[in-house]
C-alpha positions in Angstrom: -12.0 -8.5 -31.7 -9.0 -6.5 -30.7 -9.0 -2.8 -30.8 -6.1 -0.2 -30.8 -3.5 0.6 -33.2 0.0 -0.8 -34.4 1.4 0.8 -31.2 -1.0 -0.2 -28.8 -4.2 -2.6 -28.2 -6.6 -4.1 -26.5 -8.3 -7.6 -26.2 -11.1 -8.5 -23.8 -13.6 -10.9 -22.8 -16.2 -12.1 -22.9 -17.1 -9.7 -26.0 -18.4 -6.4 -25.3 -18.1 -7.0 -21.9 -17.4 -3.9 -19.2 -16.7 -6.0 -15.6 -14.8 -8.6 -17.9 -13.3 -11.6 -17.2 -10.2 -11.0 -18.7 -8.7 -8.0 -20.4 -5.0 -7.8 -21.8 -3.6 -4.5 -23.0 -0.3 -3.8 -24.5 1.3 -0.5 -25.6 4.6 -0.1 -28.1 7.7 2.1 -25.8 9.8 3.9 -28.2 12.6 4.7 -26.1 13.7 0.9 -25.7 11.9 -0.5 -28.8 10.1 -2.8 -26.6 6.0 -4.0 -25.6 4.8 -3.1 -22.3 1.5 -5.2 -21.2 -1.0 -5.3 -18.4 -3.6 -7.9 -17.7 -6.3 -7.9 -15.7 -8.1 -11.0 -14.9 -10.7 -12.5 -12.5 -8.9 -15.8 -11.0 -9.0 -17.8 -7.9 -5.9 -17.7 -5.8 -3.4 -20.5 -6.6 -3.5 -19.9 -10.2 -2.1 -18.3 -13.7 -2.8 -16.4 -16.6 -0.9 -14.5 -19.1 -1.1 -14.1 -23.0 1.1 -15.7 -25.6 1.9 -14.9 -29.4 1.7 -17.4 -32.3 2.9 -17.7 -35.6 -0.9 -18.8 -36.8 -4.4 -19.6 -35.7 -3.3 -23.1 -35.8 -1.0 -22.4 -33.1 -1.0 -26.3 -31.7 0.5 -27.7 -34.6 3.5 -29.4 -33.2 6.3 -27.5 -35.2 4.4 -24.2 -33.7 5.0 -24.4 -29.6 3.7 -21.0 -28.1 5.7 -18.0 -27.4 4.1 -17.6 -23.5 4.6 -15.0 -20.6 2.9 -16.7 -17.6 1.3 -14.5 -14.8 0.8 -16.7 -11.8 -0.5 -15.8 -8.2 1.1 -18.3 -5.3 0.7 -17.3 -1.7 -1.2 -14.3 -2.5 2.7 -13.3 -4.6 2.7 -12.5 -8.2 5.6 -13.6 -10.3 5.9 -13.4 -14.3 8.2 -16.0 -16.3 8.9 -16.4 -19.9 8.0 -19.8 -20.5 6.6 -22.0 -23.8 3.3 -24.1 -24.3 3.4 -26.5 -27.3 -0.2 -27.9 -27.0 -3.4 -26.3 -25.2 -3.8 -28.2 -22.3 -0.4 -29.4 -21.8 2.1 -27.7 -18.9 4.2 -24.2 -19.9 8.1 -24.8 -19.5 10.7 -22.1 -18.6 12.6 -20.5 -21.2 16.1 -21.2 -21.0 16.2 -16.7 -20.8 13.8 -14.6 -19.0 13.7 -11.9 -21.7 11.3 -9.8 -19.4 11.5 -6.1 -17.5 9.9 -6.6 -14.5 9.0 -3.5 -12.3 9.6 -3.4 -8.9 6.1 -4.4 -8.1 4.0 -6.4 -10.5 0.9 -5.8 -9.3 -1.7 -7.5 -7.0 -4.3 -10.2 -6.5 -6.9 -9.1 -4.4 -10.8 -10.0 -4.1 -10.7 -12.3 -7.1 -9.0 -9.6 -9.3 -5.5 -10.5 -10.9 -3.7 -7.2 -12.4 -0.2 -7.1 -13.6 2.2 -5.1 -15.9 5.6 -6.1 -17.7 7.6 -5.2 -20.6 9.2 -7.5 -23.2 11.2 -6.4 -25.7 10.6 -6.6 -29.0 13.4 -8.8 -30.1 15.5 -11.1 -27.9 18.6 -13.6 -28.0 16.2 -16.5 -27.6 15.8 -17.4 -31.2 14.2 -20.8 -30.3 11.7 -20.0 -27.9 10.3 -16.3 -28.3 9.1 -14.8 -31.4 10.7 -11.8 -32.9 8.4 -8.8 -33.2 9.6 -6.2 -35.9 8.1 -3.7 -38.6 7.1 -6.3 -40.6 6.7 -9.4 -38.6 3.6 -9.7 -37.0 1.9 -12.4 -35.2 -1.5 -14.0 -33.5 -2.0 -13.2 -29.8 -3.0 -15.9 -27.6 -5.4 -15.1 -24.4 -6.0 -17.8 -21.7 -9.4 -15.9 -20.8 -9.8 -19.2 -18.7 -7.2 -19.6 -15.6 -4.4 -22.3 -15.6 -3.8 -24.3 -12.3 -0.8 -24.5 -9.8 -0.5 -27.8 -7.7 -0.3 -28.4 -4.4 3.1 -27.1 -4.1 2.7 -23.9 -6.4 4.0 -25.8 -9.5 2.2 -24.5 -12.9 -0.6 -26.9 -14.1 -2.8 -26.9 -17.0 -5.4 -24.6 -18.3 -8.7 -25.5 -17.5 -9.6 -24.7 -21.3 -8.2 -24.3 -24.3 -6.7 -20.3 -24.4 -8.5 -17.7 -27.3 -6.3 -17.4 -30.6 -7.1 -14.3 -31.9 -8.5 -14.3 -35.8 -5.9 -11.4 -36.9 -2.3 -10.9 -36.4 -1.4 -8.4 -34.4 1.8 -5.9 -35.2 3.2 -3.6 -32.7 5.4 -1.2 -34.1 5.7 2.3 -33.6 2.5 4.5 -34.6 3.9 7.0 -37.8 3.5 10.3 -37.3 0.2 11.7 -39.0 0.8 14.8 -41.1 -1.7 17.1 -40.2 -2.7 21.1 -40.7 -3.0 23.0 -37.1 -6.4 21.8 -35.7 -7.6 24.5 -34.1 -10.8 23.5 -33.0 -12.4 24.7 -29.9 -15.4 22.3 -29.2 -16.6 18.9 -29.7 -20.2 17.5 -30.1 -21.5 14.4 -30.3 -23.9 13.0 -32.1 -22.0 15.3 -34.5 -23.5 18.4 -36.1 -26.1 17.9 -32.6 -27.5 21.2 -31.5 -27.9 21.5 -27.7 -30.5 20.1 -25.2 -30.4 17.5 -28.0 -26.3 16.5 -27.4 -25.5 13.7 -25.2 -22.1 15.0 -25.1 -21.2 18.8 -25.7 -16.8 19.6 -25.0 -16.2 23.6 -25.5 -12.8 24.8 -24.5 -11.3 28.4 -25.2 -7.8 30.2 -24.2 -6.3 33.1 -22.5 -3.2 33.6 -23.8 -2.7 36.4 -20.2 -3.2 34.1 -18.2 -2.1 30.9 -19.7 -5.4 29.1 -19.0 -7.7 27.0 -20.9 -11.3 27.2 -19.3 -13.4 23.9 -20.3 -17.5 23.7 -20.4 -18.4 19.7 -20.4 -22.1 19.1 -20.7 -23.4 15.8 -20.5 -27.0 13.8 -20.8 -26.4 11.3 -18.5 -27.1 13.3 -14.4 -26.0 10.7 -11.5 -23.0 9.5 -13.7 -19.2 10.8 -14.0 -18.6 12.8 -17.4 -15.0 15.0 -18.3 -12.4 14.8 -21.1 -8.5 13.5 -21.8 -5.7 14.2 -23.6 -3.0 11.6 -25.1 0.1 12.0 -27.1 -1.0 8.6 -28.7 -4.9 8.4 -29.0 -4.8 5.8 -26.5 -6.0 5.7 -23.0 -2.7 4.5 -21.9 -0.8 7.5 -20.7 -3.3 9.8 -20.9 -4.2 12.8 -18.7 -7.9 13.0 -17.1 -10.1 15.3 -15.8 -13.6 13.9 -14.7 -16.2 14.8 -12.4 -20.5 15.4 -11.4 -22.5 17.5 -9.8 -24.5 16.2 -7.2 -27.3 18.0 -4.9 -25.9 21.9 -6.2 -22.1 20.5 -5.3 -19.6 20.2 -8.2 -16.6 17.0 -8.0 -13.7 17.6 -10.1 -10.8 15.3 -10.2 -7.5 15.4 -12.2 -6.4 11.9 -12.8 -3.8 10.1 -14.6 -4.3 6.7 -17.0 -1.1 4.1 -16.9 -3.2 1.6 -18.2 -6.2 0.3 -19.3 -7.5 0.6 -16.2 -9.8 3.4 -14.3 -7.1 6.4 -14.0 -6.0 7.5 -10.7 -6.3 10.8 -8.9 -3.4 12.7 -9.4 -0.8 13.6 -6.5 -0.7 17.2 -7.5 -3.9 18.8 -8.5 -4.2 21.2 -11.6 -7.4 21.8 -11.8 -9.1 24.9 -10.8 -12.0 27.4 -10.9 -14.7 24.6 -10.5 -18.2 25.4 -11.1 -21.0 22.8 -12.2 -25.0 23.2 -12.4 -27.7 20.3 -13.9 -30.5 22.3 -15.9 -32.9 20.2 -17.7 -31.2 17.0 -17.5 -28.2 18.3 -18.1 -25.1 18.1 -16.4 -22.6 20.7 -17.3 -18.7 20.7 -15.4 -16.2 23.8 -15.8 -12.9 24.2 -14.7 -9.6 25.7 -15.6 -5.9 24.3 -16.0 -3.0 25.5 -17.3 -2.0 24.6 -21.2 1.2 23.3 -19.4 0.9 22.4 -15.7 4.4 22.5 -13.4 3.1 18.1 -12.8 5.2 16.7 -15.7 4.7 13.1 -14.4 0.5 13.0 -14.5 0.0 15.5 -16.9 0.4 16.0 -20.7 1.1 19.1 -22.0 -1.6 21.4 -23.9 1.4 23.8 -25.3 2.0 20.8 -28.3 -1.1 19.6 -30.2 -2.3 16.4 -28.6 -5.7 13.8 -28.9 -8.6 15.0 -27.2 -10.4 11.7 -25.3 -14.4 12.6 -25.0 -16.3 10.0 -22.8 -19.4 9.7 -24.0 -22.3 8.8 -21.4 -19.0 8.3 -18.6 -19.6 6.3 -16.3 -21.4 4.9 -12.7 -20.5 6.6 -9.6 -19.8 3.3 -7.3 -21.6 5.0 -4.3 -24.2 3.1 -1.9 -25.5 6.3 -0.3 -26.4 10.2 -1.3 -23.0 11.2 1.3 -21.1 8.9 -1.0 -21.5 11.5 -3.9 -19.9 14.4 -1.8 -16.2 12.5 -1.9 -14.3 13.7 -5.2 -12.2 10.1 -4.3 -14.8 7.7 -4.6 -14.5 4.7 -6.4 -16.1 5.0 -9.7 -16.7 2.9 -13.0 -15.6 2.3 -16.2 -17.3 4.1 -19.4 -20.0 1.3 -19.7 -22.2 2.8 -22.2 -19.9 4.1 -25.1 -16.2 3.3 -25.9 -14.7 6.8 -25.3 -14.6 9.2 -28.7 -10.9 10.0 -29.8 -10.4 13.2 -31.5 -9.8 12.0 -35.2 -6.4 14.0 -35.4 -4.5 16.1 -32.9 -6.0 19.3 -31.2 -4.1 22.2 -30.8 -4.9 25.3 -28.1 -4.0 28.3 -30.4 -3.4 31.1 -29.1 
């Protein structure tokens, strides 16, 4: 099923998967009313994916050609094209426009793994061949979790089966505005109403006003894994600032990390985090550090002086190391939340002073 919200989603499969085969993700910009979208996909080299948008399940209905942007990996270089499918297994042709915003690098293809982001605007000129995504016009997404072919001479071939129609239309507008009294809350706890050794997850965060510093306690169940918390503007993971970390043999690892996508966040080029401490008692895992409420990195950071969505992974995540040394680099690789799809705060959390 997909997940998200009217201003961003998520699709991925197989279901429930967490090293999935293919994952497409899409987020609404409100700045240039348009749809930015990133897909990740495990392909062999000299092939394409993508994701399309239908007026209906029945999308092969010959009145009903597919709306398609086309991902495809030649030579080890990843292009993007607007192009049309009218029937699953039959060749995608060009759009007469490319209504697409490309950046300056796509993204890459490397050991097996396809990645790539682009934005599309909501509405183009193309009348004929794109559909036209508004406030009330919504539409079924189509996924090709299975990869198309590319001939001998790069030329885009069939899908080797029939692409995934999703059940649900999907609308991507831009999320309203909740109306909400100040949240003031100062700690997080899950299960809910848990009383400690007996939380998997405990979040407790307090401010000094002096000093401008919000001092975070995360205590987590899971010891040998990655735990920390986020904050969003949106909810989503998209965009959203980081802070994760572990404790291994008396050492403490804290990294502050940026989300663009769906994908694991990177470590941020300026680091914001500060006063690290860490301990495990009981099987218990417990991370504290300081930050700022509104750090001088306005690229990889949100700010905590407005009220913003408080991200809380649950369980976190594996710590992709093959040896005990492995766990004393704060840069290691590490895994996605496999156990629990992160908790998002059900409003926005404020730090009041």
């Amino acid at each position: 099923p997909i997940v998200g919200d009217v201003c961003y989603g998520e699709w991925h499969y197989p279901p429930g998967c967490t090293d999935c085969q293919f994952r497409a993700t899409w987020a609404y910009i409100d700045e240039i009313d348009s749809i930015e979208f990133t897909i990740a996909a495990s392909v062999p080299e000299e092939s394409w994916t993508g994701i399309g948008f239908s007026s209906n399940t029945k999308a092969w209905h010959l009145a009903n050609k597919i709306d398609m942007i086309v991902v495809q990996s030649h030579k080890n270089q990843l292009t993007v094209t607007d192009m049309n499918v009218a029937s699953p297994l039959s060749v995608p042709k060009l759009d007469p426009e490319q209504n697409l915003v490309l950046p300056e690098v796509v993204g890459m293809h490397e050991n097996g793994m396809l990645r790539a982001t682009f934005i599309r605007p909501r509405t183009t000129t193309d009348l004929i061949n794109d559909v036209q995504f508004t406030d009330e016009d919504c539409f079924n997404f189509v996924f090709p979790a299975h990869p198309g072919r590319l001939d001998r001479n790069g030329n885009i071939d069939s899908l080797t089966k029939p692409p995934i129609i999703s059940k649900e239309k999907v609308c991507v507008r831009s999320c309203t505005p909740k109306i909400f009294k100040k949240n003031c809350q100062q700690e997080y706890r899950f299960p809910a109403g848990c009383i400690p050794p007996s939380c998997e997850y405990l979040a407790v965060w307090s401010f000094d006003p002096s000093s401008n510093e919000v001092t975070f306690h995360i205590t987590s169940k899971e010891v040998g894994r990655w735990t920390g918390i986020g904050f969003s503007e949106t909810g989503s993971m998209t965009n959203s600032d980081m802070i994760m970390g572990w404790v291994h043999e008396n050492k403490t690892y804290v990294t502050d990390r940026f989300a663009y996508g769906k994908e694991m966040p990177v470590i941020d080029k300026q680091k914001d985090v500060y006063n690290i401490q860490g301990r495990i008692e009981d099987g218990m895992q417990t991370l504290v550090f300081s930050r700022k409420r509104n750090t001088t990195d306005t690229q990889e950071d949100v700010s905590l002086d407005e009220c913003v969505y408080f991200l809380f992974p649950v369980g976190g995540g594996r710590i992709l190391a093959r040896s005990s040394q492995d766990y004393h680099d704060s840069s290691i690789h590490v895994g996605f939340h496999d156990m629990y799809i992160p908790k998002v705060s059900s409003e926005p959390i404020c730090i009041c002073s």
